[in-house]
C-alpha positions as CSV (number, residue, x, y, z in Angstrom):
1,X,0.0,0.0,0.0
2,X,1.3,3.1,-1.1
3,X,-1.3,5.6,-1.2
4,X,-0.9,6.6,3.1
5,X,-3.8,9.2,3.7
6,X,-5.0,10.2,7.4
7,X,-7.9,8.0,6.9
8,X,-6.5,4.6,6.0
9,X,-2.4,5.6,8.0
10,X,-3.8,3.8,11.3
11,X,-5.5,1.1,9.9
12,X,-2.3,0.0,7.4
13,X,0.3,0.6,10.3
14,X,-2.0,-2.0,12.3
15,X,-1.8,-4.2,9.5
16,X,1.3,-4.8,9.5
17,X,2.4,-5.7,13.1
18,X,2.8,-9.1,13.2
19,X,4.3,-10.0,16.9
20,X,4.8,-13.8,17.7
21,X,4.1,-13.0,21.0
22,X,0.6,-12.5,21.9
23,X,1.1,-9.3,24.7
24,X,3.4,-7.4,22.6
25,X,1.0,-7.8,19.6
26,X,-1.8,-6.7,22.1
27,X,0.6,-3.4,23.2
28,X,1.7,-2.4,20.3
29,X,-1.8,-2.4,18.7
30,X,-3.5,-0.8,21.8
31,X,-0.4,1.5,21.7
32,X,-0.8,3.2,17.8
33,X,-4.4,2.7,18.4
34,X,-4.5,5.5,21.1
35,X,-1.3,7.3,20.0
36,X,-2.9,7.8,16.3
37,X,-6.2,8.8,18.2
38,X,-4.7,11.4,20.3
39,X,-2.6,12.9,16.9
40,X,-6.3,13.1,15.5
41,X,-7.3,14.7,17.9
42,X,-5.0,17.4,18.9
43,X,-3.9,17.8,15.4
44,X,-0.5,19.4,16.5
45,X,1.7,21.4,13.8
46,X,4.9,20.2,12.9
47,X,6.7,22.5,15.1
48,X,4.9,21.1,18.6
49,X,5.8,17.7,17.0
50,X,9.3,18.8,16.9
51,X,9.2,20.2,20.7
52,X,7.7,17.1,21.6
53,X,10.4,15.0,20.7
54,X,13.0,17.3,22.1
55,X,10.8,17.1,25.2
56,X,11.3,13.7,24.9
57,X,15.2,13.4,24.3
58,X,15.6,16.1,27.3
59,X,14.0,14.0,29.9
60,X,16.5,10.7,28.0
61,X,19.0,12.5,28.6
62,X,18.2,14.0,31.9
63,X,18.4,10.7,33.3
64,X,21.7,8.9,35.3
65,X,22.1,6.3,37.7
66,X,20.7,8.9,40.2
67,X,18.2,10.5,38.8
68,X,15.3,8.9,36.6
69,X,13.2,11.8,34.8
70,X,11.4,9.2,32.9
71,X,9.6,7.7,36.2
72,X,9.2,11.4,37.8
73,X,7.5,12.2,34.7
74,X,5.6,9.2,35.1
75,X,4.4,9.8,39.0
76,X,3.4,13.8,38.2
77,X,1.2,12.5,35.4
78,X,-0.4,10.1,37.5
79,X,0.5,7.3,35.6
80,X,2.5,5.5,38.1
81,X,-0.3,5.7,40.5
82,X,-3.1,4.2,38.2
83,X,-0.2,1.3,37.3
84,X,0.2,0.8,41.1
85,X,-3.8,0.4,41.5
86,X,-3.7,-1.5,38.6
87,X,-1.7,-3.8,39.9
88,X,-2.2,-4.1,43.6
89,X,-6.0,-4.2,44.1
90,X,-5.6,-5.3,48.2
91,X,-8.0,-6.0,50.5
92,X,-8.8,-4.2,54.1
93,X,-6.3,-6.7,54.9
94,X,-3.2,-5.5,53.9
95,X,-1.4,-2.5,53.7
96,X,-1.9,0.1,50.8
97,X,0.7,0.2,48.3
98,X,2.1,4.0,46.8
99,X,4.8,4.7,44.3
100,X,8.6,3.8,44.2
101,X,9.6,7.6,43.1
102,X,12.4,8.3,41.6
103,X,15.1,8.2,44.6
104,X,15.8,4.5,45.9
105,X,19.2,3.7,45.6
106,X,21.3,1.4,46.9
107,X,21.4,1.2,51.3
108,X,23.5,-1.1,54.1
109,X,22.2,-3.7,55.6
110,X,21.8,-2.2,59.1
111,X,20.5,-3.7,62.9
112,X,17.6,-3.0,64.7
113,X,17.3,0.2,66.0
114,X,20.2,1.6,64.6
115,X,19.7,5.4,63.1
116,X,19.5,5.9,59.5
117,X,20.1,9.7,59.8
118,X,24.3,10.2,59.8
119,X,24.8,13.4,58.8
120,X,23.9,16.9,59.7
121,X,20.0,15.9,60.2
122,X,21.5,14.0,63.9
123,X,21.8,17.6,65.2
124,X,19.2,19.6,63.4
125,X,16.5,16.6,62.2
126,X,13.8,16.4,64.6
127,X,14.4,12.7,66.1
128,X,12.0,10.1,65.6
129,X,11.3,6.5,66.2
130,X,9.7,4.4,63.7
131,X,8.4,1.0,65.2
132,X,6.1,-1.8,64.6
133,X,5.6,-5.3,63.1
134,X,5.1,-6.7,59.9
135,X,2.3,-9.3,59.4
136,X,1.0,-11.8,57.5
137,X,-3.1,-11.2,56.8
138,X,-3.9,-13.0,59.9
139,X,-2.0,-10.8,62.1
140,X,0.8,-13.7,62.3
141,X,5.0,-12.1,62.5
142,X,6.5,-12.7,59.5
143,X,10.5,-13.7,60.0
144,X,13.0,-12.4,58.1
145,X,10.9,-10.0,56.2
146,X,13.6,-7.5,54.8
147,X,13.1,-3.6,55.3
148,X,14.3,-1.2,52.9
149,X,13.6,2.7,54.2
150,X,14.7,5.8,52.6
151,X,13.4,9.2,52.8
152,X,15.2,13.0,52.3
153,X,16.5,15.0,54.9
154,X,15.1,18.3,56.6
155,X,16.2,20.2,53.7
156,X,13.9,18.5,51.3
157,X,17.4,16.6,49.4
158,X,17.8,13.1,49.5
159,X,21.7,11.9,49.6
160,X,22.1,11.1,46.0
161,X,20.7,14.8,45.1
162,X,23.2,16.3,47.7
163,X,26.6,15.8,47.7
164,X,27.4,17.3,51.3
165,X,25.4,14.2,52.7
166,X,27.1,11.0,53.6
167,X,26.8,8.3,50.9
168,X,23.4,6.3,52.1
169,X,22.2,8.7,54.5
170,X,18.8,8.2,55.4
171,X,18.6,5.0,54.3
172,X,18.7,1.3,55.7
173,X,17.7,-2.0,55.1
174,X,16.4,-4.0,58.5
175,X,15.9,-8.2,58.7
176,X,12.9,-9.1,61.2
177,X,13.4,-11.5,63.9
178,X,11.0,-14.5,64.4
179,X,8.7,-11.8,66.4
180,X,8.3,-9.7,62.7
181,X,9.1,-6.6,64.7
182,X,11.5,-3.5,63.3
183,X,12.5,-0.6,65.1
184,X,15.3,2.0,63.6
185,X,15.5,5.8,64.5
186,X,15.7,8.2,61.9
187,X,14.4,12.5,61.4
188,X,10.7,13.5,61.1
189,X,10.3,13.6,57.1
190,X,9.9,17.2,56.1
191,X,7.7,18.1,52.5
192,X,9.8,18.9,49.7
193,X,9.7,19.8,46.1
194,X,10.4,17.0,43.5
195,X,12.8,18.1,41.1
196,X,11.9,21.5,38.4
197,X,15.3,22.3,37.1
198,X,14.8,19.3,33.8
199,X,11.7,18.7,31.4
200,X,9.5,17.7,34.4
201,X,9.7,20.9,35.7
202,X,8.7,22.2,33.0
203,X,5.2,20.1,32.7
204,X,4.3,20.9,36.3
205,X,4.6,25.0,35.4
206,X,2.4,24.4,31.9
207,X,-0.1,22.7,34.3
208,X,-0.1,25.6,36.8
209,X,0.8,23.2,39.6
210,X,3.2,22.7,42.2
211,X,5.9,20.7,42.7
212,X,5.5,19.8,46.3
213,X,5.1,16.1,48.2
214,X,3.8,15.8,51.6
215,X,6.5,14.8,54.2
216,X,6.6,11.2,53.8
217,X,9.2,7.7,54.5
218,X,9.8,5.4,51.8
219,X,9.2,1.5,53.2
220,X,10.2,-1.4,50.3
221,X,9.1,-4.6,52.3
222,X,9.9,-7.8,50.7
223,X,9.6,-11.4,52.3
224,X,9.8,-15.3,50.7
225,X,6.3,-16.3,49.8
226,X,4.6,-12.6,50.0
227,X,4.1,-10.0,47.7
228,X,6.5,-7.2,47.8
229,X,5.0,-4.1,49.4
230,X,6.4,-0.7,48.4
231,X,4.5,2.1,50.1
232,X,4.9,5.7,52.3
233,X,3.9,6.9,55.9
234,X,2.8,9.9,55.5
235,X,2.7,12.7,58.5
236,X,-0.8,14.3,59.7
237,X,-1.3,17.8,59.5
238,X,0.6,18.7,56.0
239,X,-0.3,20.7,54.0
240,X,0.6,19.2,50.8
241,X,-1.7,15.9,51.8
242,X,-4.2,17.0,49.7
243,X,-2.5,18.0,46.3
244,X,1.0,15.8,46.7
245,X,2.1,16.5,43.2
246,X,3.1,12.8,42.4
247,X,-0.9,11.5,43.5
248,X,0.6,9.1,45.9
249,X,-1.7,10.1,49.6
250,X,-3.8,7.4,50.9
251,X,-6.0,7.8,54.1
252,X,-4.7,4.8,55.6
253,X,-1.5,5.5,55.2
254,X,-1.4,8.7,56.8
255,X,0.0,8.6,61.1
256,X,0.2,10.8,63.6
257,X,3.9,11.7,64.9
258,X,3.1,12.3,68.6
259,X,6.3,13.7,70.9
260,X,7.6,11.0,73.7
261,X,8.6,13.5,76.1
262,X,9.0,10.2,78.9
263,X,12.8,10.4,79.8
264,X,12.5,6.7,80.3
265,X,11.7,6.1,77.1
266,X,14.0,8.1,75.7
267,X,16.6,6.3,77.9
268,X,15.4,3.3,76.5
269,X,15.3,4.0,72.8
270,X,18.9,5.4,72.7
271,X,17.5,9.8,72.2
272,X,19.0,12.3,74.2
273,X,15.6,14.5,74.6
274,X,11.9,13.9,73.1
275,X,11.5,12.0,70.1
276,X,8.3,11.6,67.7
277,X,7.2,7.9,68.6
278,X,5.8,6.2,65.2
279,X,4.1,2.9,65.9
280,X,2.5,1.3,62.2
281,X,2.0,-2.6,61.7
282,X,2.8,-4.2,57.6
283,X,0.3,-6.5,56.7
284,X,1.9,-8.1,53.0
285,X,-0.5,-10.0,50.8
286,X,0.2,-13.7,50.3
287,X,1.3,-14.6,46.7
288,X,-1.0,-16.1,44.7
């Protein structure tokens, strides 16, 4: 076929995908079928197809082993969060999943109770305590469930955006005992803006939106026979709850950070004053 108008272009392009395997035929199809839609329907000129693809070849080449425009693009487009739902449909009885986000790197394998906070945020972090179990959807300890945390400092920068951080700071991995417990000290999580200064910046000002997440900790909770469970604890009372720029809030997922002012317990948990005492039970989902 040689004749290619704007009536038949779709239809021939479909033609001629021929996948042996059955889900890339299926994505590909779905794919030009919606792409070719959307052209028909914006009808852009030449010149916003040509800032489109250097939109496109910014945010490529925005991205490094630290930094990974293409999935911050993702979350601020919602698309992350609707793959997430997608994908992890859960019952009362388990915990709520949210997005990865762009900033998990690589952390230590660290013991219980240790702090994850090494740098400056010791001294001018608000201290906290982060306790509880993870479960099974019975309520039952799950043993050696690994715990990976991560979360930026009081300045809003997470240790691979900031080079005067130590390398892993605010992050640690924990192993639970046969009682499925975890307790580790870290900093209050403080709101922050995700990253403006590459394309994705530049989508959030065309939207009239802004950049900001609610002060949040990362947990990636994996264990042999569950479903991984990647999610945030979020802090009541910020502001940015209700318009987190990568769509990632869920009610149930949301704590309060009450202040231990007990010396005791201070004493006890290794803080020199008051600390914010976080208690929050994982339940994982069995696999299927």
């Amino acid at each position: 076929m040689r004749n290619l108008t704007e009536e038949n272009l779709t239809d021939i392009v479909l033609e001629r995908i021929k996948s042996e395997d059955k889900r890339s035929q299926e994505v590909l199809t779905k794919l030009i079928k919606h792409l070719h839609a959307f052209i028909k329907d914006l009808e852009p000129t030449e010149e916003e197809w040509f800032k489109a693809i250097d939109f496109l070849t910014r945010t490529g080449k925005k991205c490094d082993d630290k930094r990974q425009e293409f999935i911050l693009l993702s979350d601020v487009l919602g698309v992350s969060m609707l793959v997430d739902a997608i994908n992890h449909r859960t019952s009362q009885d388990e915990t709520e999943t949210t997005v990865t986000g762009p900033f998990h790197a690589l952390a230590m394998e660290m013991k219980m109770g240790d702090n994850i906070a090494r740098g400056k945020e010791v001294e001018t972090g608000e201290p906290a305590l982060f306790r509880g179990k993870i479960l099974d959807p019975n309520g039952n300890p799950i043993v050696n469930a690994k715990i990976d945390v991560w979360q930026s400092n009081d300045d809003g920068f997470y240790d691979i955006q900031d080079a005067s951080q130590p390398e892993m700071n605010l992050r640690g991995i924990f192993t639970t005992d046969e009682t499925g417990e975890f307790w580790f000290k870290s900093i209050k999580p403080s709101p922050y803006p995700v990253p403006t200064d590459g394309p994705v910046g530049e989508v959030l000002r065309a939207s009239g939106r802004h950049p900001m997440r609610p002060a949040h900790i990362h947990f990636w909770i994996e264990a042999e026979g569950y479903q991984t469970l990647i999610t945030h604890i979020f802090v009541e009372g910020d502001e940015y709850l209700d318009s987190d720029a990568v769509f990632g809030v869920k009610e149930s997922l949301i704590l309060d950070f009450p202040l231990n002012e007990n010396e005791a317990d201070a004493e006890k948990w290794g803080f020199k004053s008051a600390f914010c005492d976080v208690e929050y039970d994982f339940k994982l989902a069995r696999k299927a």
